[in-house]
C-alpha positions in Angstrom: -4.6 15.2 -1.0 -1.7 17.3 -0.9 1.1 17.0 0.9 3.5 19.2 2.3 2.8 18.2 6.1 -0.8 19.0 4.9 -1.5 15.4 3.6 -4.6 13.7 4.6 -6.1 10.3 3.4 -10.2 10.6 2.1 -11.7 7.7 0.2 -13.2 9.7 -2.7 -12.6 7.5 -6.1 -10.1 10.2 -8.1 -8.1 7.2 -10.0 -9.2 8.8 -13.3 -8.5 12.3 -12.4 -4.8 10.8 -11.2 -3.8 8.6 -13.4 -2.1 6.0 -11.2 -3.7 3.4 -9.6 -1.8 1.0 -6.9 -2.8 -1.8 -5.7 -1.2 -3.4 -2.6 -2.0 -6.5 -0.3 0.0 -8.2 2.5 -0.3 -11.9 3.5 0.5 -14.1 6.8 1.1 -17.6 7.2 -0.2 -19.8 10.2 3.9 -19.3 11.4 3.6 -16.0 10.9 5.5 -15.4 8.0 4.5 -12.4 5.8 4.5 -10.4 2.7 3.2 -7.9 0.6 3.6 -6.9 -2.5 2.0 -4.0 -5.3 1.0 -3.4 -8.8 1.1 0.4 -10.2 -0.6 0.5 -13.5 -1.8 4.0 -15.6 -4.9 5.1 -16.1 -5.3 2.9 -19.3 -4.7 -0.1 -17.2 -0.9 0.2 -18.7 1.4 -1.5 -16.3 3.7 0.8 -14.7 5.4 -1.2 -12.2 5.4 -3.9 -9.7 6.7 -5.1 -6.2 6.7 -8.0 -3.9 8.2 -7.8 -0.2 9.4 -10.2 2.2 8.7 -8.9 5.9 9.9 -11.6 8.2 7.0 -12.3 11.0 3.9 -9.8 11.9 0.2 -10.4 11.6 -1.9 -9.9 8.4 -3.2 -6.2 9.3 0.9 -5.0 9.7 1.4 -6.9 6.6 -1.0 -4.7 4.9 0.0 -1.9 6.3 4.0 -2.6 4.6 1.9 -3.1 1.6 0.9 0.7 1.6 4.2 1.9 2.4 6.4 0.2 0.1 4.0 1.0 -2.6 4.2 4.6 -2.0 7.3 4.4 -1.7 7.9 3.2 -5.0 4.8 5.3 -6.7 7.1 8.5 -5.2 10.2 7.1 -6.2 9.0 6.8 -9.5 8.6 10.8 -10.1 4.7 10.1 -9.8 2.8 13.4 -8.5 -0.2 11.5 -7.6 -1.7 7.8 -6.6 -5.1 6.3 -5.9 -4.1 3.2 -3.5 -6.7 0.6 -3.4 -6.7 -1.6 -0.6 -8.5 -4.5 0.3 -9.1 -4.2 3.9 -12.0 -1.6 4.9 -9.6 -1.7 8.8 -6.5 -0.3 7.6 -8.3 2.3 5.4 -9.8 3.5 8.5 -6.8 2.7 10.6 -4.8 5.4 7.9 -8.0 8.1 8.3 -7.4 7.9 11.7 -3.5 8.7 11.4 -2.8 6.7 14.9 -2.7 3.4 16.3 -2.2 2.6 19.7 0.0 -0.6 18.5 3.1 0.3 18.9 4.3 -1.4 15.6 1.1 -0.5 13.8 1.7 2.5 15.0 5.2 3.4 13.7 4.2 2.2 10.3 0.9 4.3 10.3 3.6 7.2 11.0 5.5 6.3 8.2 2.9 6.2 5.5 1.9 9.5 6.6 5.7 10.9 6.1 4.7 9.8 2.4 0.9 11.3 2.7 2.6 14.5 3.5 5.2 14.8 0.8 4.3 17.4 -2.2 1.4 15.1 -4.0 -1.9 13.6 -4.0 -2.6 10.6 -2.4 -6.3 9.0 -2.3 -6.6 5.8 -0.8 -9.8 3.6 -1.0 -11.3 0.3 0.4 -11.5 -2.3 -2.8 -13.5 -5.9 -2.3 -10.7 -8.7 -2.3 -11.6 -10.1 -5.9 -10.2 -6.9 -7.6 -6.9 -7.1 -5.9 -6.0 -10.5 -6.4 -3.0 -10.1 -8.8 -1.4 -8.4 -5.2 -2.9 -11.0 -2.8 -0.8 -13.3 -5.3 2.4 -11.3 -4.9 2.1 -11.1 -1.0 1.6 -14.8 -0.2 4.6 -15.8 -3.2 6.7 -13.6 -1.5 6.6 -14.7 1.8 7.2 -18.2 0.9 10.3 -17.2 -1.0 12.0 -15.3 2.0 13.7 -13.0 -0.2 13.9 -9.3 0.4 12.4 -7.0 -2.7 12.0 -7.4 -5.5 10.9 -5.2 -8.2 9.0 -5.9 -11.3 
């Protein structure tokens, strides 16, 4: 995907032909509190950075959805031209390929990851079963119960 308002979000695997894989989660608590957090790691499995979030109160999808931003974010902020993000929930994959939410809040964010989708680079993002992103699910739900803002690894 490139981006340059022409930015669009396909599920093809191209982590290889990128490079840089992240992998982000967000968690909720029964109260509502929530999280998210990210790992950004090379092609070689090399560790390239990390992240964990504290978002206050919003349900697990939103959560997810912070998960995506604030690891783009970071994967841009980094000087990286491209990023494979691997997700672990098949309805905010779609909800991105869709671009808009009726949510209001879901919404917004949606909107906000696809300022980041349409920046100069590639971005791939791809549906991954939950036991391959447990390393983020970890980050999320440590995060939230630590009520701090960000922190970066």
């Amino acid at each position: 995907m490139k981006g340059s308002g022409t930015g669009s979000i396909s599920g093809a695997g191209m982590y290889k032909h990128l490079g840089v894989k992240l992998n982000s989660d967000g968690a909720c608590q029964k109260d509502g509190r929530s999280g998210c957090g990210g790992v950004i790691r090379g092609s070689d499995g090399k560790w390239l950075g990390g992240f964990a979030k504290y978002i206050g109160r919003c349900s697990a999808f939103v959560a997810k959805l912070w998960g995506v931003y604030e690891g783009l974010k970071y994967v841009k902020n980094m000087g990286l031209a491209a990023v494979e993000v691997n997700v672990d929930s098949l309805a905010v994959v779609e909800a991105l390929k869709r671009k808009t939410n009726s949510n209001v809040t879901r919404g917004a964010l949606i909107n906000r990851i696809w300022q980041l989708v349409d920046l100069d680079w590639e971005v791939n993002v791809k549906h991954v079963y939950r036991e391959s992103n447990q390393c983020v699910d970890a980050l999320a739900n440590e995060e939230y119960s630590l009520c701090e803002d960000t922190r970066f690894f």
